[in-house]
CHARMM internal coordinates of N, CA and C (Angstrom, degrees):
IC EDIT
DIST 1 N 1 CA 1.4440
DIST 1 CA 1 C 1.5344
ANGL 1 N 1 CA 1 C 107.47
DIST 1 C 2 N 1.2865
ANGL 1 CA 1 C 2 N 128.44
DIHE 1 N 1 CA 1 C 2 N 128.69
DIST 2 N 2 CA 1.2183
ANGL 1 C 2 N 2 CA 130.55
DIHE 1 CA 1 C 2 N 2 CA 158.65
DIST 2 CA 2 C 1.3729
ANGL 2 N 2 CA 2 C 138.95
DIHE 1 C 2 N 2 CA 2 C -58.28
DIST 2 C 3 N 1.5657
ANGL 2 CA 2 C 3 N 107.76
DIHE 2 N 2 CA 2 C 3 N 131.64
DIST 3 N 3 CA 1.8309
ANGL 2 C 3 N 3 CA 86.39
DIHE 2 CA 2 C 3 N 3 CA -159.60
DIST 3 CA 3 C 1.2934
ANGL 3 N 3 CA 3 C 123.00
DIHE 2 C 3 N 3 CA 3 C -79.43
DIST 3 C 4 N 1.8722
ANGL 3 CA 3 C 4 N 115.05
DIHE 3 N 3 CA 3 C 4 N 25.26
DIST 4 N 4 CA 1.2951
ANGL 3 C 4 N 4 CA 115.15
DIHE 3 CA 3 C 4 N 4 CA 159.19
DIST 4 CA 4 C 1.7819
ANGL 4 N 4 CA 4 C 118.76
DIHE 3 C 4 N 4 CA 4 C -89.36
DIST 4 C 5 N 1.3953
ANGL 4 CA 4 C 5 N 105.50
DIHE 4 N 4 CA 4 C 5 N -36.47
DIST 5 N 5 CA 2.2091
ANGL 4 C 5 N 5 CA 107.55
DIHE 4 CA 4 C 5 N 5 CA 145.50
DIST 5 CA 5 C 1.6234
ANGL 5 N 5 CA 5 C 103.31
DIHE 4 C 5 N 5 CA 5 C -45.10
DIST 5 C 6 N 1.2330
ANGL 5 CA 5 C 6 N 132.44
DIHE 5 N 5 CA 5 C 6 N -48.44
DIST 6 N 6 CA 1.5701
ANGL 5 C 6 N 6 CA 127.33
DIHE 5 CA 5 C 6 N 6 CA -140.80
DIST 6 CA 6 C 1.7930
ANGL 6 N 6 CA 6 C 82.66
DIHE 5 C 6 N 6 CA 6 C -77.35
DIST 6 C 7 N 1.6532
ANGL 6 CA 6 C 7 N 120.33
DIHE 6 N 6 CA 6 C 7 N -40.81
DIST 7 N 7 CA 1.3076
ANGL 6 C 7 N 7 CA 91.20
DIHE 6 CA 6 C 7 N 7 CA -162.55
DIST 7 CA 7 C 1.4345
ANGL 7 N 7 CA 7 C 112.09
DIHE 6 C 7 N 7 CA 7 C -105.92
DIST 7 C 8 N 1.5685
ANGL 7 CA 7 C 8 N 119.76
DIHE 7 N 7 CA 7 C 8 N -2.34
DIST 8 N 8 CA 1.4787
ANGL 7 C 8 N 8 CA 118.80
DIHE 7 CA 7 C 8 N 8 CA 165.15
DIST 8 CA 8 C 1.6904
ANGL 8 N 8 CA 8 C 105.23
DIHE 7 C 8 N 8 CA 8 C -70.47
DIST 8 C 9 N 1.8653
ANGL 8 CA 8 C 9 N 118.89
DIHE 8 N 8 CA 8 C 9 N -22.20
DIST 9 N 9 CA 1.6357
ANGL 8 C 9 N 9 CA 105.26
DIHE 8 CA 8 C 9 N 9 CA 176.65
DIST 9 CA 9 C 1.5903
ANGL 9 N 9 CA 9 C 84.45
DIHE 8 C 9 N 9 CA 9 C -66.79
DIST 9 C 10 N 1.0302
ANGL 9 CA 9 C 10 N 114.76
DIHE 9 N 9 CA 9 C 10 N -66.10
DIST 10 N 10 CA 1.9549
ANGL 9 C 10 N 10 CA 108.95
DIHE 9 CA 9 C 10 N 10 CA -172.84
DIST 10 CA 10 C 1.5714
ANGL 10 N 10 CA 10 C 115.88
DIHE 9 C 10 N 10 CA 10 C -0.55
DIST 10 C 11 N 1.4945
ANGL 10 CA 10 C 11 N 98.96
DIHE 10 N 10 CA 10 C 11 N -76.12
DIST 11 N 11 CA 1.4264
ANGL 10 C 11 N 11 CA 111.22
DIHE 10 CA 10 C 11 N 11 CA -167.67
DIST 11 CA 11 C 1.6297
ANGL 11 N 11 CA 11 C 106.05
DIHE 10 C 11 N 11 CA 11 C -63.45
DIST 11 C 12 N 1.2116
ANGL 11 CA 11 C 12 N 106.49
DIHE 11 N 11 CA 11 C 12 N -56.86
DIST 12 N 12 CA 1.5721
ANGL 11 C 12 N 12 CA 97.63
DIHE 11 CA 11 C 12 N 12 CA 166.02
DIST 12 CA 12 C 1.5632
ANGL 12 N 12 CA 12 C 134.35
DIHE 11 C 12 N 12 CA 12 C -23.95
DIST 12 C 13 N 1.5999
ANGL 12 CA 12 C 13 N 105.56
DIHE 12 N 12 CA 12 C 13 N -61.23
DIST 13 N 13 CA 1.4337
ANGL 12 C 13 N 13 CA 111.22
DIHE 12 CA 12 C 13 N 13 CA -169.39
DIST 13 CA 13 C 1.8928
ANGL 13 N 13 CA 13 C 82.38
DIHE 12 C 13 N 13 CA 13 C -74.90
DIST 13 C 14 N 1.0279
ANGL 13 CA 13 C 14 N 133.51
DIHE 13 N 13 CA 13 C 14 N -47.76
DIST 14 N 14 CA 1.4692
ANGL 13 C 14 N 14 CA 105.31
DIHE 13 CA 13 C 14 N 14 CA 163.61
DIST 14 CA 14 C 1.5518
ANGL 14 N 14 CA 14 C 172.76
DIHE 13 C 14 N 14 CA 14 C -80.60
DIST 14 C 15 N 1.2095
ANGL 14 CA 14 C 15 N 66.95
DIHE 14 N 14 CA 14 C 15 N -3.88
DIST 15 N 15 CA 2.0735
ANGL 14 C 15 N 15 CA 94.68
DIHE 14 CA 14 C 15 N 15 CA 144.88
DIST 15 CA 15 C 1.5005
ANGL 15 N 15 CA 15 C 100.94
DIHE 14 C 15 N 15 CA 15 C -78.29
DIST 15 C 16 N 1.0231
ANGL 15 CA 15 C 16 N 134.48
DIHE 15 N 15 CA 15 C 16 N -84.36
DIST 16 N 16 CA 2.0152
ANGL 15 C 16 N 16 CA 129.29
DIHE 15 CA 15 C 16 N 16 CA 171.68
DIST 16 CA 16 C 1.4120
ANGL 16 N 16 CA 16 C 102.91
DIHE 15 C 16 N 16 CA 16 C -3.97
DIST 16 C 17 N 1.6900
ANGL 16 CA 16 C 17 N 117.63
DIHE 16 N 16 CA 16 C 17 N -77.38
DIST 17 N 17 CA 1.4702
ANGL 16 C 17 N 17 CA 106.11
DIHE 16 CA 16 C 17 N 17 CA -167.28
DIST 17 CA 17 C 1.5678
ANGL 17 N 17 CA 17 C 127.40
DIHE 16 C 17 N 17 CA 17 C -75.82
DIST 17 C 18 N 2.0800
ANGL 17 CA 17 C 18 N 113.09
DIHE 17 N 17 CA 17 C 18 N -7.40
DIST 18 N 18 CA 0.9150
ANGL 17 C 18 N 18 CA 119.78
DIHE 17 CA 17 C 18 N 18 CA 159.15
DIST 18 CA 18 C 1.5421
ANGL 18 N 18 CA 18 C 129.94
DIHE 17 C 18 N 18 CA 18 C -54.83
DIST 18 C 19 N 1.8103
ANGL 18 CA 18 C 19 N 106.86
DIHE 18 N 18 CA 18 C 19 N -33.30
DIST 19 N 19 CA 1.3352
ANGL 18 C 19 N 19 CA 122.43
DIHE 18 CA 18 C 19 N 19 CA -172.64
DIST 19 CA 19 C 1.5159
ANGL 19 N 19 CA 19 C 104.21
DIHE 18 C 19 N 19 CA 19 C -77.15
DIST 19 C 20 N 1.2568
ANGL 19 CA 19 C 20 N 111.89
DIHE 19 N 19 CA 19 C 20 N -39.27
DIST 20 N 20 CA 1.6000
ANGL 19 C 20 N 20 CA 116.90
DIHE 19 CA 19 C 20 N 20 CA -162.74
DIST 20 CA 20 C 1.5483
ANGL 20 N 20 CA 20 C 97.35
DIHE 19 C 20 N 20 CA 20 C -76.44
DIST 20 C 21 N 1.4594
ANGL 20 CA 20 C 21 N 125.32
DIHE 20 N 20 CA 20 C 21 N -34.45
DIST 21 N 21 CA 1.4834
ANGL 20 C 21 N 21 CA 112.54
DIHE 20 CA 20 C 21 N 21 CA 171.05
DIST 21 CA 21 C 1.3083
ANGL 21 N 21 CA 21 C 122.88
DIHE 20 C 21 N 21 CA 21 C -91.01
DIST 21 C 22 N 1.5259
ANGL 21 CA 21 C 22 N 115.77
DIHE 21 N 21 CA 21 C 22 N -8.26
DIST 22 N 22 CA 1.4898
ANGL 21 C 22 N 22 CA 117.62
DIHE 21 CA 21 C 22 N 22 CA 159.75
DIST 22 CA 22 C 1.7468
ANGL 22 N 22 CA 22 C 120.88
DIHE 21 C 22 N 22 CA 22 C -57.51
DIST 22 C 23 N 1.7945
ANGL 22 CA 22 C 23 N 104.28
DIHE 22 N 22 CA 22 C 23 N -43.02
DIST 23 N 23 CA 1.2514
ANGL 22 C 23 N 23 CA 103.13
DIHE 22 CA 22 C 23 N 23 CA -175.79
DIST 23 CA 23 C 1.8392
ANGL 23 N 23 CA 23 C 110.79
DIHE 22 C 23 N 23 CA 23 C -91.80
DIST 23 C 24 N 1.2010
ANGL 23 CA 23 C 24 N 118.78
DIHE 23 N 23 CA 23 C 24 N -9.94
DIST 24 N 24 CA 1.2705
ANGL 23 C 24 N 24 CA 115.55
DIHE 23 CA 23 C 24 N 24 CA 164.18
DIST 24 CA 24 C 1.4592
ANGL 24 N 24 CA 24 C 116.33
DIHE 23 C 24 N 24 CA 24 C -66.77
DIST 24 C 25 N 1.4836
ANGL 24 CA 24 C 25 N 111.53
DIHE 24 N 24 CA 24 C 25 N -45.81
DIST 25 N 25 CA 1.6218
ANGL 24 C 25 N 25 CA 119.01
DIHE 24 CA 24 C 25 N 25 CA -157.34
DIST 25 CA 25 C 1.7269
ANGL 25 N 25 CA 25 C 110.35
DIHE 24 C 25 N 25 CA 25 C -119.65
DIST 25 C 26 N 1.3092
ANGL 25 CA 25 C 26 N 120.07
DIHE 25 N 25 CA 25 C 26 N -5.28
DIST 26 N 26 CA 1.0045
ANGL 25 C 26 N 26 CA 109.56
DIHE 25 CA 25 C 26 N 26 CA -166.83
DIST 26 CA 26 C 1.4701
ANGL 26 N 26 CA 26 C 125.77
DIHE 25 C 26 N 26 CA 26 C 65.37
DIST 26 C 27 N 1.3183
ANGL 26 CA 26 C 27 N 148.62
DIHE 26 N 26 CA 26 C 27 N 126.32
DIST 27 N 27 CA 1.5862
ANGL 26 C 27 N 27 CA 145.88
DIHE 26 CA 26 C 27 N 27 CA -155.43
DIST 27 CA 27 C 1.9389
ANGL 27 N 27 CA 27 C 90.21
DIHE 26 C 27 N 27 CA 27 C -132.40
DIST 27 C 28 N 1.6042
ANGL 27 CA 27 C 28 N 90.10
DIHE 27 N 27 CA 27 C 28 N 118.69
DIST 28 N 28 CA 1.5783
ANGL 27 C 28 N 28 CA 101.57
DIHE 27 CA 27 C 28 N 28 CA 160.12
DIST 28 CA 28 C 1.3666
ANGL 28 N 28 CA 28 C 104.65
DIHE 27 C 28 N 28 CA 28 C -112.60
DIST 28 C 29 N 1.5158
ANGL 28 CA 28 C 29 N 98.95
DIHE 28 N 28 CA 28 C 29 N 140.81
DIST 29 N 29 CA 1.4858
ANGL 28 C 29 N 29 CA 129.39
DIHE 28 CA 28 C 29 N 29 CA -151.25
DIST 29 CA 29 C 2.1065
ANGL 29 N 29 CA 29 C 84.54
DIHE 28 C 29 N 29 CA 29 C -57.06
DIST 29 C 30 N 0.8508
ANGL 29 CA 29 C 30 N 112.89
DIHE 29 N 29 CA 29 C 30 N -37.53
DIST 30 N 30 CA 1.6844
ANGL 29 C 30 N 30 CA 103.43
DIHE 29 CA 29 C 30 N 30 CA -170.70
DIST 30 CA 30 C 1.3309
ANGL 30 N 30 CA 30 C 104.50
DIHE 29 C 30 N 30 CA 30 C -70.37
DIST 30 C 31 N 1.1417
ANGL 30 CA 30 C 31 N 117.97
DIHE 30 N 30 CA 30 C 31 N -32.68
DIST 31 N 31 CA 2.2628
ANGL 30 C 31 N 31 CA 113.22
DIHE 30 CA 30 C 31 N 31 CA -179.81
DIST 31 CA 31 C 1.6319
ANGL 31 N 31 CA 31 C 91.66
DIHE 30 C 31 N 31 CA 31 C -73.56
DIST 31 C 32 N 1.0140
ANGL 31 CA 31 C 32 N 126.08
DIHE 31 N 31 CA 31 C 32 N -33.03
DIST 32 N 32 CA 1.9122
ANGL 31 C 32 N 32 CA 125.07
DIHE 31 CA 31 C 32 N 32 CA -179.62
DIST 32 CA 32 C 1.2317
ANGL 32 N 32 CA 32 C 115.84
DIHE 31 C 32 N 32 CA 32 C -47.18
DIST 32 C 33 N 1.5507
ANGL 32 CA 32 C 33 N 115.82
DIHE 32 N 32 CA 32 C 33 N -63.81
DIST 33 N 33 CA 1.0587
ANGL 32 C 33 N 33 CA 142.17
DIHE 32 CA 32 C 33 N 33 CA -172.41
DIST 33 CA 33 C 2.0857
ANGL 33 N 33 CA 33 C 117.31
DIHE 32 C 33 N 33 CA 33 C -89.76
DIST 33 C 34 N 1.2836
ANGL 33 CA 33 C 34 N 117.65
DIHE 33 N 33 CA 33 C 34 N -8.74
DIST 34 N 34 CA 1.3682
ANGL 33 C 34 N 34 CA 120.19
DIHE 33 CA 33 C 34 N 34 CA -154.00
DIST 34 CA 34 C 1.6017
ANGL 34 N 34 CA 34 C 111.86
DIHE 33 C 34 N 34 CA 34 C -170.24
DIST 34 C 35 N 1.4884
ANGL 34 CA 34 C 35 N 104.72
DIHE 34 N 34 CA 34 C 35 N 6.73
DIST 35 N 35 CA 1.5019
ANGL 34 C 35 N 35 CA 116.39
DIHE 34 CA 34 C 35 N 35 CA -179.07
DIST 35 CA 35 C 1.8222
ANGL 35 N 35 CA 35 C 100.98
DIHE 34 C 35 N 35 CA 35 C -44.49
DIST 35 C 36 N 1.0083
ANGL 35 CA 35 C 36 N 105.19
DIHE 35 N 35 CA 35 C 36 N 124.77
DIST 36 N 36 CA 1.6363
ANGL 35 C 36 N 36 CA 116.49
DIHE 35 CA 35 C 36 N 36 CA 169.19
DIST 36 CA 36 C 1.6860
ANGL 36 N 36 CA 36 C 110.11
DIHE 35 C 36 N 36 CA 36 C -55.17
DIST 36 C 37 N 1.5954
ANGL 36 CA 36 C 37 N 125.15
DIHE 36 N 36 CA 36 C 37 N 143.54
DIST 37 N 37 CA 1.2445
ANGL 36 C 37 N 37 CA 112.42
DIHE 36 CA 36 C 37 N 37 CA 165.50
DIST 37 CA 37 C 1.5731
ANGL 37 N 37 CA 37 C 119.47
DIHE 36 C 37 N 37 CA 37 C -38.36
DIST 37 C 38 N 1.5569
ANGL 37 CA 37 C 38 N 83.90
DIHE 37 N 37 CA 37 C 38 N 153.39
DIST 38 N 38 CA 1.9805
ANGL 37 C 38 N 38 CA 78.09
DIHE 37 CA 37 C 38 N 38 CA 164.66
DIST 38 CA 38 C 1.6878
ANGL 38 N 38 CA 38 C 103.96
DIHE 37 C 38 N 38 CA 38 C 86.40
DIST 38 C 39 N 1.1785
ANGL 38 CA 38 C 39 N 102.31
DIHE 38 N 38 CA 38 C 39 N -25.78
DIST 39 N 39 CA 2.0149
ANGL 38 C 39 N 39 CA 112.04
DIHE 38 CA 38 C 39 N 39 CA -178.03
DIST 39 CA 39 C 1.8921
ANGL 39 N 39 CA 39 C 93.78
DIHE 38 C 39 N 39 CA 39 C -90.80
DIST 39 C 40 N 1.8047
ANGL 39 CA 39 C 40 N 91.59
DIHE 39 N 39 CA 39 C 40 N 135.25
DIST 40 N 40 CA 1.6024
ANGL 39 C 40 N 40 CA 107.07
DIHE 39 CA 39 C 40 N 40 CA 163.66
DIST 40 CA 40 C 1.4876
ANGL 40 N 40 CA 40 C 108.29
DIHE 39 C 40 N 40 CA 40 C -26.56
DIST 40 C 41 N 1.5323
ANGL 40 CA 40 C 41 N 109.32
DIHE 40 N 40 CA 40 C 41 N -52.42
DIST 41 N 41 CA 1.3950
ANGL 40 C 41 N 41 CA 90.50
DIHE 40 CA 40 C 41 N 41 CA -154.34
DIST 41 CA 41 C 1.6330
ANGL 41 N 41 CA 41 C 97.98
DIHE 40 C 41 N 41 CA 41 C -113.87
DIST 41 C 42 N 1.5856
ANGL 41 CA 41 C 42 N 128.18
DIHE 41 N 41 CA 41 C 42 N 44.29
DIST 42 N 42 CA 1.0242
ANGL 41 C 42 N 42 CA 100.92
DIHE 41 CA 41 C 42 N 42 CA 174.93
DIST 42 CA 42 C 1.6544
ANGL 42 N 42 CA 42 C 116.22
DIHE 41 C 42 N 42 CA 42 C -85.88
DIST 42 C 43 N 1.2623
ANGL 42 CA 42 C 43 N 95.47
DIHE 42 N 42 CA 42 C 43 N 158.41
DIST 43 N 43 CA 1.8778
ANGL 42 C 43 N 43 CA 95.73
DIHE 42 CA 42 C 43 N 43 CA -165.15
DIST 43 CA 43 C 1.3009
ANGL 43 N 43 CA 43 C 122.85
DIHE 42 C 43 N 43 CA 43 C 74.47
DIST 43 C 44 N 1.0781
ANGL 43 CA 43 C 44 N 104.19
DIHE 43 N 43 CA 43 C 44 N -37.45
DIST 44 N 44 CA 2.2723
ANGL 43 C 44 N 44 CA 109.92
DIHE 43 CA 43 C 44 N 44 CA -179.76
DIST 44 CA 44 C 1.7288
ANGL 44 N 44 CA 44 C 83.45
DIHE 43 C 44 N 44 CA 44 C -15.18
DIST 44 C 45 N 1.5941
ANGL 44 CA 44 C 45 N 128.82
DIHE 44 N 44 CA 44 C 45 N -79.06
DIST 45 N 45 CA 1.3823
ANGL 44 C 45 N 45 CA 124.84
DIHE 44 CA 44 C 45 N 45 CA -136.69
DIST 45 CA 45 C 1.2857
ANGL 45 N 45 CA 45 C 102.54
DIHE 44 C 45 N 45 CA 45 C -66.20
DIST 45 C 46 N 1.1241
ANGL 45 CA 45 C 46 N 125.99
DIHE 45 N 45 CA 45 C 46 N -24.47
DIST 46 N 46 CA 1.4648
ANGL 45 C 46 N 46 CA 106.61
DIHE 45 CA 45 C 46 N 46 CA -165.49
DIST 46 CA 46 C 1.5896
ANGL 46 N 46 CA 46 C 96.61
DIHE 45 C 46 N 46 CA 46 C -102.57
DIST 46 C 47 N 1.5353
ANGL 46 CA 46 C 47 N 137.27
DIHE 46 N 46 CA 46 C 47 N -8.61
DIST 47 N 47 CA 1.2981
ANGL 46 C 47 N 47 CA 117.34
DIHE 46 CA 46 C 47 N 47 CA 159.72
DIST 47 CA 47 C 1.2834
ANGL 47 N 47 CA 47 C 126.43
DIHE 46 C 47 N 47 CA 47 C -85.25
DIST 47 C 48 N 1.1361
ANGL 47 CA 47 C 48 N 97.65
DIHE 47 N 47 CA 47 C 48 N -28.12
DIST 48 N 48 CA 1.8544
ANGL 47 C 48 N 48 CA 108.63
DIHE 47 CA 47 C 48 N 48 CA 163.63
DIST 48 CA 48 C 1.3403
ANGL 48 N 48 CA 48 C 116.14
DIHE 47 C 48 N 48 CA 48 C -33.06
DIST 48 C 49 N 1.5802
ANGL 48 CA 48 C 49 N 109.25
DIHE 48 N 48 CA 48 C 49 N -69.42
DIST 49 N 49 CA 1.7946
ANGL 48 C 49 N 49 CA 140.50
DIHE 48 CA 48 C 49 N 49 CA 161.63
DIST 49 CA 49 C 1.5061
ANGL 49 N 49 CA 49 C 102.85
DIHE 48 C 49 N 49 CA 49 C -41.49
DIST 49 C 50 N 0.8225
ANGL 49 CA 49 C 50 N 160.45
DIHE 49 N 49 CA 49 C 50 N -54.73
DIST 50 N 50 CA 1.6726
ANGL 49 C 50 N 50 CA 170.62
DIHE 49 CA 49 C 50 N 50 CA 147.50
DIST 50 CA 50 C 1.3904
ANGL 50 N 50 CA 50 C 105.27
DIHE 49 C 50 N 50 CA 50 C -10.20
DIST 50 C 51 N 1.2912
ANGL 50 CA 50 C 51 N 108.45
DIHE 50 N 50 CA 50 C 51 N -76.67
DIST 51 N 51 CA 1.2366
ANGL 50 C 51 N 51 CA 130.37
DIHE 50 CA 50 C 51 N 51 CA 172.31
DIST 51 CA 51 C 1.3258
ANGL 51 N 51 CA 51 C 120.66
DIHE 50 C 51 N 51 CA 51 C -29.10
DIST 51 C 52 N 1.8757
ANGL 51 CA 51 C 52 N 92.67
DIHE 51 N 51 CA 51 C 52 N -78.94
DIST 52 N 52 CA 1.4476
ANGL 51 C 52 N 52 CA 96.88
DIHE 51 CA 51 C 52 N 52 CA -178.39
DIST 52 CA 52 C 1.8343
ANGL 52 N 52 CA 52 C 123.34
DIHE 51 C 52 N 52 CA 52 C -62.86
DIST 52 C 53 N 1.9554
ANGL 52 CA 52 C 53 N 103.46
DIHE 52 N 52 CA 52 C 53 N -15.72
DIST 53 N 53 CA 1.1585
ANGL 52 C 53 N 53 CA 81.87
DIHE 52 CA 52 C 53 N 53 CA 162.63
DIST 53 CA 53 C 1.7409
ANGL 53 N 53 CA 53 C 139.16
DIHE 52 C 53 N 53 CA 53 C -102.61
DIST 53 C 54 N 1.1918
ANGL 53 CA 53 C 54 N 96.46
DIHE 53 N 53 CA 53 C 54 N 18.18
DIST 54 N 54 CA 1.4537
ANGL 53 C 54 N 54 CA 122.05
DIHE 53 CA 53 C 54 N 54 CA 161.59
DIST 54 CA 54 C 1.6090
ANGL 54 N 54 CA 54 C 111.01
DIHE 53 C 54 N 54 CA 54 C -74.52
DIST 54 C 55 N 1.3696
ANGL 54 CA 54 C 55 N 136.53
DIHE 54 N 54 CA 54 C 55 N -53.77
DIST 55 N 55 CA 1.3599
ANGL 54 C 55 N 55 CA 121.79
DIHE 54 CA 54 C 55 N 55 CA 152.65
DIST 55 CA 55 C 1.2763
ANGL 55 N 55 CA 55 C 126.31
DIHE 54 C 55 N 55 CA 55 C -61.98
DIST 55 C 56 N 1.3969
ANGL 55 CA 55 C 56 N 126.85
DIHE 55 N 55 CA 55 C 56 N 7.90
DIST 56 N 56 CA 1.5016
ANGL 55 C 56 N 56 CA 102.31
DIHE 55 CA 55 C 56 N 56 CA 167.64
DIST 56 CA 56 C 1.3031
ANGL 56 N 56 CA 56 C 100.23
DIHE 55 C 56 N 56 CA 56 C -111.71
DIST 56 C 57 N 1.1360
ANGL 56 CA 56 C 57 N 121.16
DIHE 56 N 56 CA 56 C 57 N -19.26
DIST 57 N 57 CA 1.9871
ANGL 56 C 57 N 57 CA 125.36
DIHE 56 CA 56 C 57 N 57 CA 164.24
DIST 57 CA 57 C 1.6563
ANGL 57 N 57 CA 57 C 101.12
DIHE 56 C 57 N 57 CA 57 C -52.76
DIST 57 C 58 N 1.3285
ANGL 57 CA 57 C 58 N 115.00
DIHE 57 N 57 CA 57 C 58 N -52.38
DIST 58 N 58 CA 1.8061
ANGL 57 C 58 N 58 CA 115.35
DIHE 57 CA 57 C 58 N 58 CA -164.01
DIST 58 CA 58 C 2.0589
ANGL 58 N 58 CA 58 C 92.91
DIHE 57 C 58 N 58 CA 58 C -78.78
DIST 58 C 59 N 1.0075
ANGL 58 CA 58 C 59 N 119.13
DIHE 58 N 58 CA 58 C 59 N -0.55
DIST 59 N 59 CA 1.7725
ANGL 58 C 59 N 59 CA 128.87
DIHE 58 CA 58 C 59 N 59 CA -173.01
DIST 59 CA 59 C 1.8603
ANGL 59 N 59 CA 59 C 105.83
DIHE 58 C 59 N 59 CA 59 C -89.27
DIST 59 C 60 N 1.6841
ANGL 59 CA 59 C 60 N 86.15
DIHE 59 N 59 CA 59 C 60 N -45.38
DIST 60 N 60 CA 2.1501
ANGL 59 C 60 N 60 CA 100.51
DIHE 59 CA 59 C 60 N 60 CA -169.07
DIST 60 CA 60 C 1.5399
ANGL 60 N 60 CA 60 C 77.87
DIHE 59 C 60 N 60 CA 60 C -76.55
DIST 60 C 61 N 1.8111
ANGL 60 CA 60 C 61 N 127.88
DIHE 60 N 60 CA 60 C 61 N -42.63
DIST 61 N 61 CA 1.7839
ANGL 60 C 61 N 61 CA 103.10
DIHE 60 CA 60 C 61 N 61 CA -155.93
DIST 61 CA 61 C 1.4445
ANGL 61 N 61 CA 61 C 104.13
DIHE 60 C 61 N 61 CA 61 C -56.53
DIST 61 C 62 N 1.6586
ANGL 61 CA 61 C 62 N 119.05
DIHE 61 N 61 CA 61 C 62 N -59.85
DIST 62 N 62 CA 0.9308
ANGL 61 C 62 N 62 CA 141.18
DIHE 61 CA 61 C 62 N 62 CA 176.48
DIST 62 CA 62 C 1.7004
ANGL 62 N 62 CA 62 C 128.02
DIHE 61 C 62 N 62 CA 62 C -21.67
DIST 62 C 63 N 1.5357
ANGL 62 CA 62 C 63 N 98.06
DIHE 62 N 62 CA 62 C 63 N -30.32
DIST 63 N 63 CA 1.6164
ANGL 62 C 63 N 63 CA 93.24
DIHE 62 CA 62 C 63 N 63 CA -172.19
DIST 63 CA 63 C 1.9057
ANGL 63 N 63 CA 63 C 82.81
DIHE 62 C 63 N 63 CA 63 C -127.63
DIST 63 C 64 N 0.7859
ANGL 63 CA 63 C 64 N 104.91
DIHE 63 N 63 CA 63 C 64 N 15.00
DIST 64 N 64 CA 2.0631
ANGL 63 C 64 N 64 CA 118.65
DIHE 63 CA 63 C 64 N 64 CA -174.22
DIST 64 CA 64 C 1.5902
ANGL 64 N 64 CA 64 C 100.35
DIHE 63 C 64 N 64 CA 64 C 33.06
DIST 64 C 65 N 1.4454
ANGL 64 CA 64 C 65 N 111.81
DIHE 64 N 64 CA 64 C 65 N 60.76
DIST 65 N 65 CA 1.2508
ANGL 64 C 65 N 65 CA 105.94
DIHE 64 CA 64 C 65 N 65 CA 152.78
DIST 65 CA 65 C 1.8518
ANGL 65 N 65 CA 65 C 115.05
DIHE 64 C 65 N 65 CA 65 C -108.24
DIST 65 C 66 N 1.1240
ANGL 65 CA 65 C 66 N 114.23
DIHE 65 N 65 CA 65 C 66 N -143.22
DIST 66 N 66 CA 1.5690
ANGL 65 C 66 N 66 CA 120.63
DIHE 65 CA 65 C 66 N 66 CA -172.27
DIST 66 CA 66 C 2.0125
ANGL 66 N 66 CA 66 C 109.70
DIHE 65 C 66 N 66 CA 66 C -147.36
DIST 66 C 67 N 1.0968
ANGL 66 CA 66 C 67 N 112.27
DIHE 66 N 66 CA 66 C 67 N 129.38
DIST 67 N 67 CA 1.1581
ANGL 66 C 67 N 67 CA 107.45
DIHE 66 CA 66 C 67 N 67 CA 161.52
DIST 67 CA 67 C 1.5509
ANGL 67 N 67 CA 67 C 116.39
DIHE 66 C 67 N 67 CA 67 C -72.10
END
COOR INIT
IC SEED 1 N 1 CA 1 C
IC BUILD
């Protein structure tokens, strides 16, 4: 698998467990953004963001343009 599959499965299986604790618990915009350690979602946003901007860097190599 290529590790541009390896990290869109990433985001996938984490959007999935984002949804399953959104509809269990409800998500206020401050645990999203500022979840305390130890919280489901602490960090989610900024690895999420990581991620996705790691596929659009491997997207500009790919067609060799530049953001």
């Amino acid at each position: 698998m290529s590790k541009k599959q390896e990290l869109i499965n990433e985001m996938l299986e984490m959007q999935k467990r984002f949804m399953d604790y959104e509809h269990q618990n409800g998500v206020d915009p401050v645990d999203y953004y500022l979840a305390p350690e130890g919280h489901p979602l602490h960090a989610y946003h900024k690895q999420y963001r990581d991620i996705a901007m790691q596929l659009v860097d491997m997207a500009h190599e790919e067609k060799g343009s530049r953001r």
